[in-house]
C-alpha positions, 0 to 999 in steps of 0.5 A: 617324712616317711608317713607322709609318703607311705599315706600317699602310697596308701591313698593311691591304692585305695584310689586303685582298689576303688576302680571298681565303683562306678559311681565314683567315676561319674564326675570324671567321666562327665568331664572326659565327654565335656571336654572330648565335645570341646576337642571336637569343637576345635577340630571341626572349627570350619562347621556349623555351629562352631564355625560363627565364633571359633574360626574367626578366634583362631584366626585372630590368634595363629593367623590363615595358616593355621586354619588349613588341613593339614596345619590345623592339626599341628596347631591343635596342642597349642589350641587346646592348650588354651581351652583348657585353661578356660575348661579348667576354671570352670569344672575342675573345682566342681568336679573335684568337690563332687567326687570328694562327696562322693568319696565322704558318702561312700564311707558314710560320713555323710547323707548330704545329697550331691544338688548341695555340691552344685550350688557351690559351683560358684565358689569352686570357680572361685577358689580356683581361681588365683591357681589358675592364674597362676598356672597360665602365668608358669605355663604359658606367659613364664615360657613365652617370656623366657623362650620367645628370644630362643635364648635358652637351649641344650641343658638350660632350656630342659631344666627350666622345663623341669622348673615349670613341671615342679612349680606347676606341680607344686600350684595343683598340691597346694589346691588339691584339698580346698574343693574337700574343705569348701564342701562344709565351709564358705569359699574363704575359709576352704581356701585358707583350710585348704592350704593349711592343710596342703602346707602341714602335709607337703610331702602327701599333696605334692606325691599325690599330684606328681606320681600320676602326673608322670604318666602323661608325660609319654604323651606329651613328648608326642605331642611335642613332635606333632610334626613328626606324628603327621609325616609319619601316620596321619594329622589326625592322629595328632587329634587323637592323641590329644584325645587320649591325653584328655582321657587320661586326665580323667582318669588321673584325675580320679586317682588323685582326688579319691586318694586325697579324700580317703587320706584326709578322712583317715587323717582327720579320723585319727586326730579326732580320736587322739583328742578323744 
């Protein structure tokens, strides 16, 4: 247990001390402006070009209240709640994959050129799809299910919260080496690799995920009481903190797949040369 855990702290300082590589940050950094476009996207729904498909979306989904300033801004957490969903699907598996590519370069283990990543984008939406299913089922089916009679409150109510943190938690650890492991094997195999490795090292996938996970959580008890963030500041200030939220993300994000692809490049290392 404690190599585990001193390899997750290892892992996120090398991560640290790899801040300064710009290159690195190029996958997360294209990301953050897709998904900040997206953000802009919502925030402006009412405008040409946006206006055509998402205003009648968000109508359908939070009724004609929600599309009026400023209980636009009150419901945009939510808004993005779900976008992410669908942004997720789409780019995390790719860009984890690329920025472990670029990690595997970095230490000259391999020569391949980044355009081989891209013709598996297929396969990282693929792979990353059962996770994210279950990630919408504990994050917003699950609560929907449980809250919506208000049947939970006080104490019951902050430790189911805590239970759906750990589970989704835990859904992230168990994917966090398959984008790694689809970059030399087809979908099928990374995804059974993928998880074999997260179960042999639970400690280290679970860490990894959870330690920079924490830092978004001042963020999200902000967003909790956009309410409050309205009456206090202004609704915009709801949109830029979920900017910044969005912001972070990236910047966790990096953290968290170089320190898994510097862990597994020294861990599989060591097993070779043991078996040599």
């Amino acid at each position: 247990m404690w190599a585990q855990i001193s390899w997750s702290f290892w892992g996120l300082w090398q991560a640290i001390r790899s801040l300064g590589r710009k290159r690195l940050w190029i996958p997360y950094a294209l990301l953050f402006v897709v998904q900040f476009f997206f953000l802009l996207a919502l925030t402006n729904f009412y405008r040409w070009p946006f206006s055509s498909v998402l205003s009648p979306l968000l109508r359908s989904e939070l009724g004609e209240g929600a599309m009026h300033y400023p209980y636009n801004f009150l419901a945009l957490p939510f808004e993005w709640s779900r976008l992410a969903v669908v942004t997720d699907l789409l780019f995390a598996g790719l860009v984890m994959g690329w920025t472990y590519h670029l990690v595997i370069r970095s230490e000259g283990i391999t020569r391949t050129l980044t355009r081989s990543v891209f013709k598996s984008w297929w396969a990282f939406i693929l792979t990353r799809l059962p996770i994210q299913l279950g990630l919408v089922f504990v994050l917003i089916l699950l609560p929907q299910m449980v809250m919506g009679d208000g049947g939970l409150g006080g104490n019951r109510l902050r430790l189911f919260r805590l239970g759906l943190l750990f589970v989704s938690i835990t859904l992230e650890a168990i994917y966090l080496f398959i984008p790694l492991i689809l970059l030399r094997e087809g979908a099928v195999r990374a995804f059974r690799e993928g998880i074999s490795f997260s179960v042999r090292h639970p400690i280290i996938s679970f860490l990894l995920v959870a330690i920079p996970a924490m830092l978004h959580l001042p963020l999200l008890w902000i967003l909790g009481r956009s309410q409050l963030l309205i009456d206090r500041m202004a609704p915009e200030a709801v949109g830029w903190v979920v900017a910044l939220n969005i912001l972070l993300a990236s910047f966790t994000g990096y953290l968290v797949v170089v320190a898994a692809g510097k862990i597994h490049t020294a861990i599989q290392g060591s097993a070779r040369g043991v078996r040599e």
